[in-house]
Every structure is written in C-alpha cells, then in structure tokens.
C-alpha positions, 0 to 999 in steps of 0.5 A, spaced: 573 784 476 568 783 471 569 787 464 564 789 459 565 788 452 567 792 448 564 794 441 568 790 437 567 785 441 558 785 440 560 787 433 556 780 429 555 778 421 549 782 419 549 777 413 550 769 411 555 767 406 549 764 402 546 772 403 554 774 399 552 768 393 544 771 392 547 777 391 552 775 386 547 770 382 542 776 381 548 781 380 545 785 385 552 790 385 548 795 391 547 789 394 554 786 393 557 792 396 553 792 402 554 785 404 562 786 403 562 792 408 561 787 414 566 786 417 564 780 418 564 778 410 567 772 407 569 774 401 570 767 398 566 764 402 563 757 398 557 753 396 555 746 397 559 745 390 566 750 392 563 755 389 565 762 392 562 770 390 566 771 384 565 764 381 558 765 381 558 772 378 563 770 373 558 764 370 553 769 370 557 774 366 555 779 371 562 784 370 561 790 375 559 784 380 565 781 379 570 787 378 568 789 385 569 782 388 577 782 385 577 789 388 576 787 394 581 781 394 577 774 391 581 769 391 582 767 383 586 761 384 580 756 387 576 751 384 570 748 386 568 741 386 568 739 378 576 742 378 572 747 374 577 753 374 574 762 374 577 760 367 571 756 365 566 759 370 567 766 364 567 762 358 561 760 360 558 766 362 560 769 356 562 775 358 568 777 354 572 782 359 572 777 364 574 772 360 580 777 358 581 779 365 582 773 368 587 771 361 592 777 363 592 775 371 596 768 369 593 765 375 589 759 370 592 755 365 589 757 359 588 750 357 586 747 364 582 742 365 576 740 369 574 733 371 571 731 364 577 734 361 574 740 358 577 746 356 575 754 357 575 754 349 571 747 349 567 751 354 567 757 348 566 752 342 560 748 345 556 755 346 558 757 340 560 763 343 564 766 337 566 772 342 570 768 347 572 763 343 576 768 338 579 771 345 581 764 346 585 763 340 588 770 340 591 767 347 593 761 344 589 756 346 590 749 344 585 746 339 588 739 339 585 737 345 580 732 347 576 731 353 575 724 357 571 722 353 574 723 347 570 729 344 574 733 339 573 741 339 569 740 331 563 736 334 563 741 342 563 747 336 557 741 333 553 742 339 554 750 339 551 750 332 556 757 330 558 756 323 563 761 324 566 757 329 566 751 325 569 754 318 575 757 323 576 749 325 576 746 318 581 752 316 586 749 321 587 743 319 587 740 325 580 737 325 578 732 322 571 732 318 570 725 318 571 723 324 566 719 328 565 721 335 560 716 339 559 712 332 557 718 327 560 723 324 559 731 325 555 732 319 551 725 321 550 729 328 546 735 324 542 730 321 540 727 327 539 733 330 536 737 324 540 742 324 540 743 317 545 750 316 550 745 319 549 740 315 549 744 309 556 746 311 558 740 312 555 737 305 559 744 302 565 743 305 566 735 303 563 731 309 562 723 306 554 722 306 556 714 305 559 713 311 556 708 317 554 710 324 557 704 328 550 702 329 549 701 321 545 706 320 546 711 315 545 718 315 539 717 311 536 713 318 539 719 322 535 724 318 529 720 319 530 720 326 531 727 326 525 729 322 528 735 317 524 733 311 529 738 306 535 734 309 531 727 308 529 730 300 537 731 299 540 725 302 534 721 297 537 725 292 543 723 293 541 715 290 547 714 296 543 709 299 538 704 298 532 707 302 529 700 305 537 700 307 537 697 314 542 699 320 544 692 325 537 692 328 534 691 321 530 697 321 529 701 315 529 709 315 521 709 314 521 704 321 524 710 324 520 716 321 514 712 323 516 710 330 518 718 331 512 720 328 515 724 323 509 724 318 511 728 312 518 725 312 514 718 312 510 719 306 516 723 302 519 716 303 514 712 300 513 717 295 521 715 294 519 707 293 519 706 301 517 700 302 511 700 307 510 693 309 516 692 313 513 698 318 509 693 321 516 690 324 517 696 327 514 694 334 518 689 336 525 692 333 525 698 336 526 696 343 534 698 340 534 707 340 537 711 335 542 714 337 550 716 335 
C-alpha cells in the first residue's frame, strides 16, 4: 500500500549555501535570519576557498552579522584553505569586538599561524590597525615572531603606515630599526615608497641613513626611486653619499629619477651637482629594477 509523504518529507532548502554567503558579505542581517530559519540551512557551509558564513562576516566586520551566527551555533574552530583562523579573519576585518570575542572563547591560539606564518597581530599591524593591534597586545600576543619569509612585525607595521603602532614597537625593545628585510632596511622602505612621516620617524629615532641595500643602492637611489622631493632634499643635505654614487648595476640616483620620470627630483639633483651625462646610460642598465 502506497503511503503519501508526509510534510516533513516535501519540505526542501529554499535557499543555497552561496545565498548564506551573499548575505554574510553584504551584511544583510534580515537576510541572514531568513536564510538561517530554513530548516534546510548549513550554517557552516563553505566557499571554494573553506570559507563558511561567520568567516566571511567577521573579514567583513560585519558584528550584528556575525553574533547572530555564533548564536545560532557557527562553528569557530575551522580554517579555510590558507590555515588562516576566525582570529586572522577578525583582525582584518577590523572589528574590535569581534576580535575580543573570539579572544575570550579560547578557541584560537592567539599567536596561530596561517600558511605564510602570519599572526593575527601581523595581521593588526600590517593594516595599521591600532584598534586591534593594542586589543592584541593586552592579550599577550607575541611580537617576536617572524612569518615564512622572515618579515619582523616593525617592517608589516612599516606597510600599515601607523606611527602609533611603530613608536609602540621601538619602545619594546624587541625590534631592531636597522635590520634589513628583503635588503633594505625600514626607514629605507619609506623612502622608497615616499612615505615621508615614516621616515621622518625613522630619521628622529636613529635609523642609519649610510646603510647599503643588498643591491648597493643607498637610501638616496631609494628616494629617487620613490619621488618625495623633501626626502631626496634632506637625504642631499645630509652629504652621506656621493650623488653620482652608483648601486651594483651602475646606476646613479639621476639615472633613476629620469628612468621614473620624477622631473623635480631630477633637477633638484643636478642643481646639487648631479652629473647629467651619465643619464645617457640609463637605457641599457635599467633592465635591473629597483627594488628592496
């Protein structure tokens, strides 16, 4: 004898594990709760990369998003396929309370790692996130460390570009001003990248301005490379370098201010004494980037 089904049995997902994801990036929380009361709903559902429903709201800093998922049973403990942790995920998303929350449930080593060896509080410090990085601190977060390839949490807090951050890391004692990451040195990375209130610090509190990259370039190539005309100007009135001095591929810093077109830079040069005859060499050398 043939049986109908029964309700339970016709019941079927009104919504797609991608729908639950959608909603969490966007941090539509009306949304969210609709999808979550489907019977049907998989919570931790994942993306392609092992991302589920609360990893995504807590990179996006999406707070309301993400509590209602923990209320409803989100598994914290997951990694996606980076080994990157909800920890991480938080920290960059940049939400303090998240972050503090995850902190207290001891679900996360707060000094895990992901695939490239990256800490939650490289993670703060890289986006120069004071917020989070000071939550991190007060945690116990260890500032020692050093990812896969070797980056100190003083250059990550470098890319971050807050001084708050840096002048905290100098003050510990653990972090070395002077050391080279990559060949350059921090306050050679500001002058590259022509951050000039960095390197201003840098300069205030000690940094060597007569150190070599391992390219021989000296932080006056760096600068040109970069373009601050008020860091080349102070860097030529420190009289620390010759300014025709050329790195291991024989370029001089006018060779590299005109290979980058920084005009003011170059002229500020040979105002200095820059000798402009050896520009004409800059074709055939410069198949050698600058770089640290």
């Amino acid at each position: 004898m043939l049986c109908l089904p029964t309700e339970k049995e016709h019941q079927t997902q009104e919504y797609s594990d991608t729908d639950l994801i959608d909603a969490c990036e966007k941090g539509d929380l009306s949304r969210v709760k609709s999808i979550l009361s489907d019977p049907g709903a998989n919570i931790n559902s994942m993306t392609k990369g092992r991302m589920t429903a609360v990893m995504i709201a807590a990179v996006a800093g999406h707070g309301e998003v993400f509590d209602l998922l923990v209320r409803k049973g989100a598994d914290l403990s997951l990694l996606d396929n980076t080994d990157t942790s909800i920890l991480h995920l938080a920290c960059e998303g940049e939400n303090i309370e998240i972050v503090k929350y995850v902190l207290t449930q001891n679900i996360v080593s707060i000094n895990s790692r992901d695939d490239e060896g990256t800490t939650p509080i490289m993670t703060a410090a890289s986006n120069g996130d004071n917020g989070v990085f000071e939550v991190l601190v007060e945690a116990g977060a260890d500032l020692s460390l050093l990812n896969n390839n070797e980056d100190d949490i003083l250059h990550l807090a470098c890319e971050g570009e807050n001084i708050e951050i840096i002048k905290y890391l100098l003050t510990q004692g653990n972090v070395d001003i002077n050391r080279k990451l990559d060949g350059c040195t921090p306050v050679m990375e500001a002058a590259l990248t022509k951050s000039k209130e960095l390197f201003d610090f840098f300069v205030k509190e000690g940094a060597d301005l007569s150190l070599l990259s391992d390219d021989k370039n000296n932080v006056l190539h760096l600068a040109c490379f970069g373009g601050n005309v008020e860091i080349v100007k102070y860097v030529i009135a420190q009289n620390i370098f010759d300014i025709n001095s050329q790195d291991a591929y024989g370029r001089t810093p006018a060779m590299i201010a005109t290979h980058r077109d920084h005009k003011a830079v170059f002229r500020i040069l040979i105002q200095k004494g820059a000798n402009h005859k050896l520009v004409s060499m800059v074709k055939p050398i410069f198949k050698f980037p600058v770089y640290c």
